[in-house]
TORNUZA-555469 format. One record per residue (C-alpha): residue in three letters; z, x, y; residue number from 0. Coordinates in nm, 2 decimals, padded with zeros to 4 digits, m for minus. Each point is the difference from the previous one (the first is absolute). Example, Ala and Ser with C-alpha at 12.3 -4.5 7.8 and 13.67 -1.06 7.14 Angstrom:
! TORNUZA-555469
<r><res>ALA</res><Z>00.78</Z><X>01.23</X><Y>m00.45</Y><n>0</n></r>
<r><res>SER</res><Z>m00.07</Z><X>00.14</X><Y>00.34</Y><n>1</n></r>
END
This chain:
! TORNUZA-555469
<r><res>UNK</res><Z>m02.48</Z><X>m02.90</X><Y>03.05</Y><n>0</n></r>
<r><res>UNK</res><Z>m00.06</Z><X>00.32</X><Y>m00.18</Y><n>1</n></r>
<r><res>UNK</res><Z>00.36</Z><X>00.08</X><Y>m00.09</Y><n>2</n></r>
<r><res>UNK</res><Z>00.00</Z><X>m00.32</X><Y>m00.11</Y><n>3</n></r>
<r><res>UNK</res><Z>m00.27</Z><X>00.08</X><Y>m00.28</Y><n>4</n></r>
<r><res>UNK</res><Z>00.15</Z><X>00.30</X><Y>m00.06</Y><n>5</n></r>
<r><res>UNK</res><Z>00.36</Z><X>m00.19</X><Y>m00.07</Y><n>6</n></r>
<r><res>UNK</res><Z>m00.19</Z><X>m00.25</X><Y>m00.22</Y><n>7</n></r>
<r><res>UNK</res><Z>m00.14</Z><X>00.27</X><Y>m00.22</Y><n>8</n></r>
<r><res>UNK</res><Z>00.27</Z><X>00.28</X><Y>00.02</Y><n>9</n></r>
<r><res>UNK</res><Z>00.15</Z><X>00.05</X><Y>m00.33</Y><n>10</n></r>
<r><res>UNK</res><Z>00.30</Z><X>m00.21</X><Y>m00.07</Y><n>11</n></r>
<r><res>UNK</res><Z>00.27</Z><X>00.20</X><Y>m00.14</Y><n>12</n></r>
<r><res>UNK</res><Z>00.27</Z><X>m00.14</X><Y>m00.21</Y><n>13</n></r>
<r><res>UNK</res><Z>00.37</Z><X>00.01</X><Y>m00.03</Y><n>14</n></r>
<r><res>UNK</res><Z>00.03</Z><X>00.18</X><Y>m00.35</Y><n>15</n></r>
<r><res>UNK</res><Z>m00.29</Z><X>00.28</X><Y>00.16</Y><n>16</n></r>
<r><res>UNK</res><Z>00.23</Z><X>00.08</X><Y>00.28</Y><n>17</n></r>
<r><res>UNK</res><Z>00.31</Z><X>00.06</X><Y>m00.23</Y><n>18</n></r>
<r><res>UNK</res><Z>00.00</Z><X>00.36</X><Y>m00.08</Y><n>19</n></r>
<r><res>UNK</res><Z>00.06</Z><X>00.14</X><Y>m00.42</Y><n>20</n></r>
<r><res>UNK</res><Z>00.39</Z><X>00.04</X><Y>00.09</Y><n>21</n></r>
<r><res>UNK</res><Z>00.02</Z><X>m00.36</X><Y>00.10</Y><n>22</n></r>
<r><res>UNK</res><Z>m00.19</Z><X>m00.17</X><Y>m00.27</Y><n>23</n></r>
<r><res>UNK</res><Z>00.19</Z><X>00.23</X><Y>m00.26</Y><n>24</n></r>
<r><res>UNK</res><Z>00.36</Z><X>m00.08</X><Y>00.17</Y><n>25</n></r>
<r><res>UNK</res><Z>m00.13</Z><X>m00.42</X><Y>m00.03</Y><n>26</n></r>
<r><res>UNK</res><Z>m00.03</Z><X>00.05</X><Y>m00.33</Y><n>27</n></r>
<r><res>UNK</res><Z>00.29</Z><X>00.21</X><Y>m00.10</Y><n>28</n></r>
<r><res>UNK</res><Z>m00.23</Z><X>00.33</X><Y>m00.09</Y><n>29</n></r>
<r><res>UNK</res><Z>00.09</Z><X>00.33</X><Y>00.06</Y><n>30</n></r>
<r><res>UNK</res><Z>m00.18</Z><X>00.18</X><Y>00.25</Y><n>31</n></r>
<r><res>UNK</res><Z>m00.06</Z><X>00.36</X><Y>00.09</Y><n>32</n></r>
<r><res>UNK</res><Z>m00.25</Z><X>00.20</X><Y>00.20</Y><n>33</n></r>
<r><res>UNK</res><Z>m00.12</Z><X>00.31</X><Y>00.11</Y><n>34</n></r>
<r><res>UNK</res><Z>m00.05</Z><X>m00.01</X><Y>00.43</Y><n>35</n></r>
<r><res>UNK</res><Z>m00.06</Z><X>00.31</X><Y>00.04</Y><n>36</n></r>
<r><res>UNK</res><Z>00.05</Z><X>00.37</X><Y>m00.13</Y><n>37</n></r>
<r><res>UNK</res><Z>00.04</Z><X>00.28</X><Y>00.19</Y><n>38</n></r>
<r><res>UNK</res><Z>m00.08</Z><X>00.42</X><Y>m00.08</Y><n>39</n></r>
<r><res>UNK</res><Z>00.12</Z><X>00.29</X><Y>00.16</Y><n>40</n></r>
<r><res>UNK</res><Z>m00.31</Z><X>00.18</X><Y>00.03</Y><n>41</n></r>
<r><res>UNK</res><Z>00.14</Z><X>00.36</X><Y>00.10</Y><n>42</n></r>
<r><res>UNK</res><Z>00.23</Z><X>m00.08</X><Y>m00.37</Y><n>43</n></r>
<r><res>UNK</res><Z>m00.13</Z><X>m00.30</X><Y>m00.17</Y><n>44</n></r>
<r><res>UNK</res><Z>00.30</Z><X>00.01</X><Y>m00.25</Y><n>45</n></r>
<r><res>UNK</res><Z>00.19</Z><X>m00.19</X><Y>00.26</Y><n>46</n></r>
<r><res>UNK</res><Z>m00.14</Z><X>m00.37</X><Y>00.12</Y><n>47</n></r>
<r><res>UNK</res><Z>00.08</Z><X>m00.32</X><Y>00.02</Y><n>48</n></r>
<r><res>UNK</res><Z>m00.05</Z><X>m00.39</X><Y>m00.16</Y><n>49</n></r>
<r><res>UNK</res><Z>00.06</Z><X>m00.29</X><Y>00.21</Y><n>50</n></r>
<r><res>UNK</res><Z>00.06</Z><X>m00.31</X><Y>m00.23</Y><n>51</n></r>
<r><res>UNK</res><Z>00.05</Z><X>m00.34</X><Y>00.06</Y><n>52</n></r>
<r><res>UNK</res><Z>00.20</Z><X>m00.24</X><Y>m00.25</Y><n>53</n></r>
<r><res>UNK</res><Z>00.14</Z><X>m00.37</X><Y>m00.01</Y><n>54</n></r>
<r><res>UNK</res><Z>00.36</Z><X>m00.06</X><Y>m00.13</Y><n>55</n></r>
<r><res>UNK</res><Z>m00.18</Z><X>m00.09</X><Y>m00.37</Y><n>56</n></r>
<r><res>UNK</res><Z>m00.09</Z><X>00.38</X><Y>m00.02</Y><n>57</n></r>
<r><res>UNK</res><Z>00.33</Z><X>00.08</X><Y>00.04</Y><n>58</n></r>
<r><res>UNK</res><Z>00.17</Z><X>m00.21</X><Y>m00.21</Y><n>59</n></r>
<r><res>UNK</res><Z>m00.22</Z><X>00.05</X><Y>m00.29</Y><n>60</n></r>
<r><res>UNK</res><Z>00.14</Z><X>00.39</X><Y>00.07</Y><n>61</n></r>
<r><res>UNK</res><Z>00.33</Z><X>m00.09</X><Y>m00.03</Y><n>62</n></r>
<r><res>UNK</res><Z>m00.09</Z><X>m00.17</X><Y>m00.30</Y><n>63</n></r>
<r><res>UNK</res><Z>m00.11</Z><X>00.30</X><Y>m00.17</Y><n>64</n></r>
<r><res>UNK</res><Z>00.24</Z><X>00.22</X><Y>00.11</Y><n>65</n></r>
<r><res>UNK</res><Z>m00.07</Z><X>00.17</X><Y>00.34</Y><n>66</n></r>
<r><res>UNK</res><Z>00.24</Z><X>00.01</X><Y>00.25</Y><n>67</n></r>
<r><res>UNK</res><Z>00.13</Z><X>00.05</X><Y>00.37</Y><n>68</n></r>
<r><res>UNK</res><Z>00.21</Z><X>m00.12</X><Y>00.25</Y><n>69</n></r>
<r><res>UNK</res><Z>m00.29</Z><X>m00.13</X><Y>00.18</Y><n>70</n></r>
<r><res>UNK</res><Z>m00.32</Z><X>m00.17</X><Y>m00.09</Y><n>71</n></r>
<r><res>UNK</res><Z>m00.19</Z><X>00.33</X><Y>00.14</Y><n>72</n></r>
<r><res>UNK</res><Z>00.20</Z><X>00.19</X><Y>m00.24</Y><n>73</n></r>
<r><res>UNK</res><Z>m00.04</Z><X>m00.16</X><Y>m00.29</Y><n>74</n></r>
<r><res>UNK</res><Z>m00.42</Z><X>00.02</X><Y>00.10</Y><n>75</n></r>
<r><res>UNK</res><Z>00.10</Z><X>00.37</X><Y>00.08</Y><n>76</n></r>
<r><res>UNK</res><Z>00.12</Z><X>00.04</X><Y>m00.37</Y><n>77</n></r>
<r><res>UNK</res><Z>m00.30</Z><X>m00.15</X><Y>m00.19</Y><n>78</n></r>
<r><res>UNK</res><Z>m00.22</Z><X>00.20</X><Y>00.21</Y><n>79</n></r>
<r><res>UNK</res><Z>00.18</Z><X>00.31</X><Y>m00.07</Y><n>80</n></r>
<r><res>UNK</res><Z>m00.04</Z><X>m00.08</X><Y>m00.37</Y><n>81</n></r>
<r><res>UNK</res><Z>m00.32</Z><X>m00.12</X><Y>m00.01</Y><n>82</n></r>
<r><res>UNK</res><Z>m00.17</Z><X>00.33</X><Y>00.18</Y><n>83</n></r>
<r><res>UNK</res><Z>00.26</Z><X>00.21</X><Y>m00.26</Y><n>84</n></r>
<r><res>UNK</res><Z>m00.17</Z><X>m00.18</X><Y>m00.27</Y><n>85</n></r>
<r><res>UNK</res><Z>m00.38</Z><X>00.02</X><Y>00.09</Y><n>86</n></r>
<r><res>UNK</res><Z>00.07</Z><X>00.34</X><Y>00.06</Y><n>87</n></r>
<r><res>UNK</res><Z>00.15</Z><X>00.05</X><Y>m00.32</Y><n>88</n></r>
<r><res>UNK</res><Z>m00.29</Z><X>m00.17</X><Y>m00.19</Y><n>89</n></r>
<r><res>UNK</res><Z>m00.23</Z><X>00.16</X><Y>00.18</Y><n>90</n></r>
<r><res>UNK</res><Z>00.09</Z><X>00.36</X><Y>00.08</Y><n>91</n></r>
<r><res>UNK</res><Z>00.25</Z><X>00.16</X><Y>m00.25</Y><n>92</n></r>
<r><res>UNK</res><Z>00.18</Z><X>00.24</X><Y>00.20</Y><n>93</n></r>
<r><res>UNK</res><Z>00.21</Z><X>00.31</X><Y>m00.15</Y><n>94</n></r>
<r><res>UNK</res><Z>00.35</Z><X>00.06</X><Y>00.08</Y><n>95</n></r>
<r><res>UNK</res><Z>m00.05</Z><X>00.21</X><Y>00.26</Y><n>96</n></r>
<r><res>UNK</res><Z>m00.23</Z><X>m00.22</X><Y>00.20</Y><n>97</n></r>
<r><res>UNK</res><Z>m00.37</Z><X>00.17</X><Y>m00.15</Y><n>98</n></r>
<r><res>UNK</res><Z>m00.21</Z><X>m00.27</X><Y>m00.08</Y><n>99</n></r>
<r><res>UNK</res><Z>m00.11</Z><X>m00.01</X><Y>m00.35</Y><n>100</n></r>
<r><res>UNK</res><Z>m00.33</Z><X>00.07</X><Y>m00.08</Y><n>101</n></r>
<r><res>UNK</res><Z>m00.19</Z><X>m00.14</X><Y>m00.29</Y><n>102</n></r>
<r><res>UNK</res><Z>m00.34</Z><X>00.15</X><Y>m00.04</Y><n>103</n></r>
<r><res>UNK</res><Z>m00.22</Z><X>m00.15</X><Y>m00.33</Y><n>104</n></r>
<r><res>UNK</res><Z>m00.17</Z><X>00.25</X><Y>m00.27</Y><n>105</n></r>
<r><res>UNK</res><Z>m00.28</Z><X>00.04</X><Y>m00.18</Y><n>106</n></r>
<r><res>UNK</res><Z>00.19</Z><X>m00.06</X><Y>m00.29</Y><n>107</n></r>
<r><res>UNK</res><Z>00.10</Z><X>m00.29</X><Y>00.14</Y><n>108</n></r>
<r><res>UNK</res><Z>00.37</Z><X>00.10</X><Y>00.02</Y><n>109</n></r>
<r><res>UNK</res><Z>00.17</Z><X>00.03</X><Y>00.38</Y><n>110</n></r>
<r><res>UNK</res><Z>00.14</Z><X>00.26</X><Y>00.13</Y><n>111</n></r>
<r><res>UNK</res><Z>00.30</Z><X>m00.05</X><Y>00.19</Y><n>112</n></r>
<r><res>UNK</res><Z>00.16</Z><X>00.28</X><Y>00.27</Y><n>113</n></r>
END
């Protein structure tokens, strides 16, 4: 009788709440990309890891705008590869000679740059 109850009142859970983001973007055409999980070295954090999911949208809308590959992991592989060039571009100018830029402000107001 009791399990009963709890059936009767146990939250009901629809269709559309079960389908994950990927699946309701691929329904309606979208692309989709996300972030699993990311991974550091910790003994030399410059090297690490992203695990992404995508749906075929994601890719196509790649292709679309120029990146490519043979497959579709390659063509993700290449607009990752640009995409952490250019945040790190925009972020952190880096000299020729792979010092990172530093910009310190004034007094006067100007920066310095060395």
């Amino acid at each position: 009788m009791i399990e009963k109850l709890k059936n009767l009142f146990a939250k009901k859970s629809t269709k559309k709440e079960l389908q994950s983001e990927k699946e309701i973007a691929t329904k309606k055409g979208e692309p989709y990309v996300k972030v699993l999980e990311t991974k550091v070295d910790k003994d030399n954090p410059k090297y690490g890891y992203f695990e992404l999911d995508w749906n075929k949208h994601f890719v196509d809308n790649l292709k679309k705008n120029g990146f490519s590959g043979n497959t579709d992991e390659e063509v993700v592989d290449h607009w990752f590869s640009v995409l952490c060039s250019t945040i790190a571009e925009e972020s952190t100018p880096i000299k020729s000679d792979n010092q990172i830029v530093k910009e310190e402000k004034r007094e006067d107001g100007k920066t310095e740059i060395s």
